[in-house]
C-alpha positions, 0 to 999 in steps of 0.5 A: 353439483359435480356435474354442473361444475364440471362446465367451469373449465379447470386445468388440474392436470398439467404442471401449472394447473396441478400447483393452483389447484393445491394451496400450500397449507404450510410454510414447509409445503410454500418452501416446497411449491416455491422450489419447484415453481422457480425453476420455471419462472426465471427463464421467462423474466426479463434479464434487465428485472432478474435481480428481483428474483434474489431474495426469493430465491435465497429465501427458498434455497435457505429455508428448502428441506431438499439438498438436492433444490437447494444445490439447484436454486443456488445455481440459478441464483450464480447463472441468473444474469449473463453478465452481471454488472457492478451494481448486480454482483453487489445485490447477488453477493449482500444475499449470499451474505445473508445466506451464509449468516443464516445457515452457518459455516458448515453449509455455506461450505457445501452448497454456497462454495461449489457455485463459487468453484464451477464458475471459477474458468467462466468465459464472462469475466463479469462470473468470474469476478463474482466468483473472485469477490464471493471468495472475499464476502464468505470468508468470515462465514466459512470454517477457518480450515476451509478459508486457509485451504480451499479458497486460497487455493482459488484465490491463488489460481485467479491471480496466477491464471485470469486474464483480466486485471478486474478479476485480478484486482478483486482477487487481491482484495478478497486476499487481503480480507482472507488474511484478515481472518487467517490464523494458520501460520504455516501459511505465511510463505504462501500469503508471501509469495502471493505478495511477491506475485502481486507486486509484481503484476503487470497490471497497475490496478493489482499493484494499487488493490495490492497496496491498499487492501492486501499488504495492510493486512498481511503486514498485520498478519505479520506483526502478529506472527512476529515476523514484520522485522525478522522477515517482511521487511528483511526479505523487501530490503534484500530485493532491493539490493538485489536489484540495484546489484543486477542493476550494474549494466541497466537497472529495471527501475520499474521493478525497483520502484514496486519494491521500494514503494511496498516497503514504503508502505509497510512504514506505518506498520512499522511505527505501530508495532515500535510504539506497542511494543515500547517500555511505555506500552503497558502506561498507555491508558485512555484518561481525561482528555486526549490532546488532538494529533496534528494534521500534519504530524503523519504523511498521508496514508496511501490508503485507510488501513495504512492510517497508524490510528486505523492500525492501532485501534483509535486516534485517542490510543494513538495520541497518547502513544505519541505522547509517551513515545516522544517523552522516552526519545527525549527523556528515557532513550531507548535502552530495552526497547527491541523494536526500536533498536532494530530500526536504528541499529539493523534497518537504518545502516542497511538503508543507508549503506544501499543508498550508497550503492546507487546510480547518482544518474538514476533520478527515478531511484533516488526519487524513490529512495528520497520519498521512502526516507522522508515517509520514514522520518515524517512517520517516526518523527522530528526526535527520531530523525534529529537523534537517530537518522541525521547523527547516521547520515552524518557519520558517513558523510563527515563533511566538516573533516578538513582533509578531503579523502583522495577517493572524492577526487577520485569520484568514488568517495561517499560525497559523489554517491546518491547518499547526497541528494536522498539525504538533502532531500529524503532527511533534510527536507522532512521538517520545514522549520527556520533550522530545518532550512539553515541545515539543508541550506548549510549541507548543500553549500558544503557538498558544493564547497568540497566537491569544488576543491576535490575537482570531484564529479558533481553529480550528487550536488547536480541530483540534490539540485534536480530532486529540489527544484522540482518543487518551486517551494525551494527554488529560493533556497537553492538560489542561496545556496548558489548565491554562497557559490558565486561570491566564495573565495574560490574560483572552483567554488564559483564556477560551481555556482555557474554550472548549477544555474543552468539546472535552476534557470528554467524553473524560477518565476519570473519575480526570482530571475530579476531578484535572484538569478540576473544579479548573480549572473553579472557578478559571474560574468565580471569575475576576471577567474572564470 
């Protein structure tokens, strides 16, 4: 029979023939057979079709006896495509996910982290942001030193060094689950400093990762170390001022905005941790039914982990500490409530008292400023901006004294700062009811009344006007405010009047022009004082 045999025509003694002649007769002699046919069969597969080698490949790295294969397969598996494209990197990373689910944390240290490093300077921007977005996929699968240590390491390496802002931008979103999973305080200047350098990034897709994915979570991350108000924002607010210092001879308007809008992101934040940490806090319990939140009662979240509900844990929970919150502002006060008195006592002077500071003719940064105040006031709500935020502007602003301080004439007293359009228009514009219009309608008239009689510098009442009509919503409200100009008593009031048309004609539709502006246009030109 041998001999016979012999005549079929058997190749046993090469690579290949030695594999067909030997059936695996286990599924450690498969793992095996696989670890050494791979090798061998990916080059000679389309590039176009490698992806469907992972899960053969990750079932073989797993399940392979030998470091040494392991190491090897998964290194095939980081080079198996040039330039992997969105929809491969999402394929090769739900396998590593399922690797490192599979085989635990040490092991994922060992064998999964070391592709990630070799791959970390790859010339293909496509490798290294598979490298930057692994960082963020493993790191609830790594051991809790490494993810303080080693991958941060990385993670900070790419944003300081990596040329292309794709990288960066996966870079700030895999920071972003990594604080999410941290819990060495010691590495809060470091998670800091990294913020700081990712506001600062020239790119705008960074900034924008930054402020939807990174700041979140380290604001959460920072309210757990106790630290949101005794550094975060401190330290924020303190750039600011730094800015608008330096800011005496050209102010960098672009970097002031990148500051202020991450404050204005840590606005959520801010509330959640005021009404967790309220004297109601431990009432809060979940009963019955819970009356839904309005859709209007929060500004829209710039990003879904800066949804109050998202930070405190659930819509219900949120509306019954709403509840609770606006009862004690009404009812109970604030007396013991640490949290809320730092907003009133330390962050609202300090806010108010920089606006003060500002450059009236700066219209970006009293843009800025207005939008910080009027996310504030609408977060914190309507009892919390008529008892704690106008009382504080109020104060400073003193418009109904009858004696009109020298320093207005002057153009140096409060009346001629930003103070005046960032309240008119952060504060008084927050709430849209009948009152709410009266008292915006009421400040703007008074601020024209007593910069007329102090012969002061209108640039404020100029700024408020600007800021305003550029939101058609108020062109009707502005056109009463300078109706109340044009029939005062005093000639300085109505040649006020006169000079803001000009700011407003160029806006309002034609309807309000032959309603509004034409009428008051001719009582101008009659009148013998102007």
């Amino acid at each position: 029979h041998q001999a016979l045999l012999s005549f079929c025509r058997m190749a046993a003694d090469s690579r290949l023939g030695s594999e067909v002649s030997r059936i695996a007769d286990s599924e450690k002699s498969v793992m095996l057979m696989l670890g050494r046919c791979l090798p061998h069969i990916v080059p000679n597969v389309l590039l176009a079709k490698r992806e469907e080698l992972i899960p053969l490949i990750l079932c073989t790295a797993c399940l392979h006896p030998e470091s040494k294969e392991r190491d090897q397969l998964l290194h095939i598996l980081f080079n198996l495509i040039k330039r992997p494209d969105d929809e491969q990197r999402q394929m090769i990373l739900t396998g590593c996910v399922a690797f490192a689910r599979h085989v635990g944390p040490t092991r994922v240290e060992a064998e999964l982290l070391p592709q990630c490093w070799e791959q970390i300077n790859h010339k293909y921007p496509e490798r290294r942001l598979l490298v930057a977005e692994s960082c963020g996929a493993l790191a609830p699968y790594l051991p809790k030193e490494i993810r303080s240590s080693l991958v941060l390491s990385m993670l900070q390496q790419m944003l300081a060094e990596d040329k292309a802002d794709l990288v960066r931008e996966a870079v700030i979103k895999s920071l972003g689950i990594i604080m999410g999973y941290i819990d060495d305080p010691d590495k809060y200047l470091q998670g800091f400093e990294l913020l700081m350098s990712a506001l600062n990034d020239p790119s705008e897709r960074v900034i924008n990762a930054t402020h939807q994915v990174f700041l979140p979570a380290f604001a959460a991350w920072t309210t757990e170390l106790g630290k949101l108000q005794s550094h975060l924002i401190p330290t924020l607010l303190s750039s600011v001022e730094k800015i608008l210092r330096d800011g005496e001879h050209g102010l960098d308007e672009h970097k002031l905005h990148l500051h202020l809008s991450a404050m204005q992101s840590l606005i959520p934040p801010l509330f959640a941790l005021v009404i967790q940490n309220a004297p109601f806090a431990s009432k809060a319990k979940l009963h019955g039914g819970v009356p839904q939140i309005e859709v209007t009662r929060f500004p829209r979240p710039a990003s879904p982990l800066q949804d109050v509900a998202t930070i405190i844990g659930s819509r219900e929970q949120l509306s019954v500490l709403l509840q609770l919150y606006d009862h004690q502002l009404e009812h109970e006060g604030t007396t013991g409530w640490e949290s809320l008195l730092w907003v009133v006592n330390q962050l609202l002077p300090n806010l108010i008292e920089t606006v003060g500071k500002i450059n009236v003719g700066s219209t970006s940064c009293v843009h800025d400023f207005s939008r910080y105040f009027w996310r504030l006031c609408r977060t914190f709500g309507k009892i919390f901006t008529n008892t704690k935020v106008k009382p504080q502007f109020q104060e400073i602003l003193r418009l109904s004294e009858e004696v009109v301080d020298a320093s207005v004439t002057a153009g140096n007293g409060v009346l001629t700062k930003a103070t005046v359009p960032i309240y008119a228009t952060g504060v008084l514009t927050c709430y849209n009811q009948e009152e709410d219009r009266k008292l915006l309608v009421g400040f703007l008239e008074d601020v024209m009344t007593t910069l007329s009689l102090s012969h002061a510098p209108l640039d404020s009442l100029k700024a408020s006007f600007v800021e305003l009509g550029a939101n058609p919503a108020y062109h009707e409200l502005l056109l009463t405010v300078l109706w109340y100009g044009v029939v005062h008593t005093s000639a300085l009031v109505r040649c006020t009047g006169a000079r803001m048309f000009e700011l407003l004609v160029k806006g309002v539709n034609e309807t309000l022009v032959a309603q509004r502006v034409v009428p008051a246009l001719i009582t101008l030109s009659s009148d013998p004082e102007m």
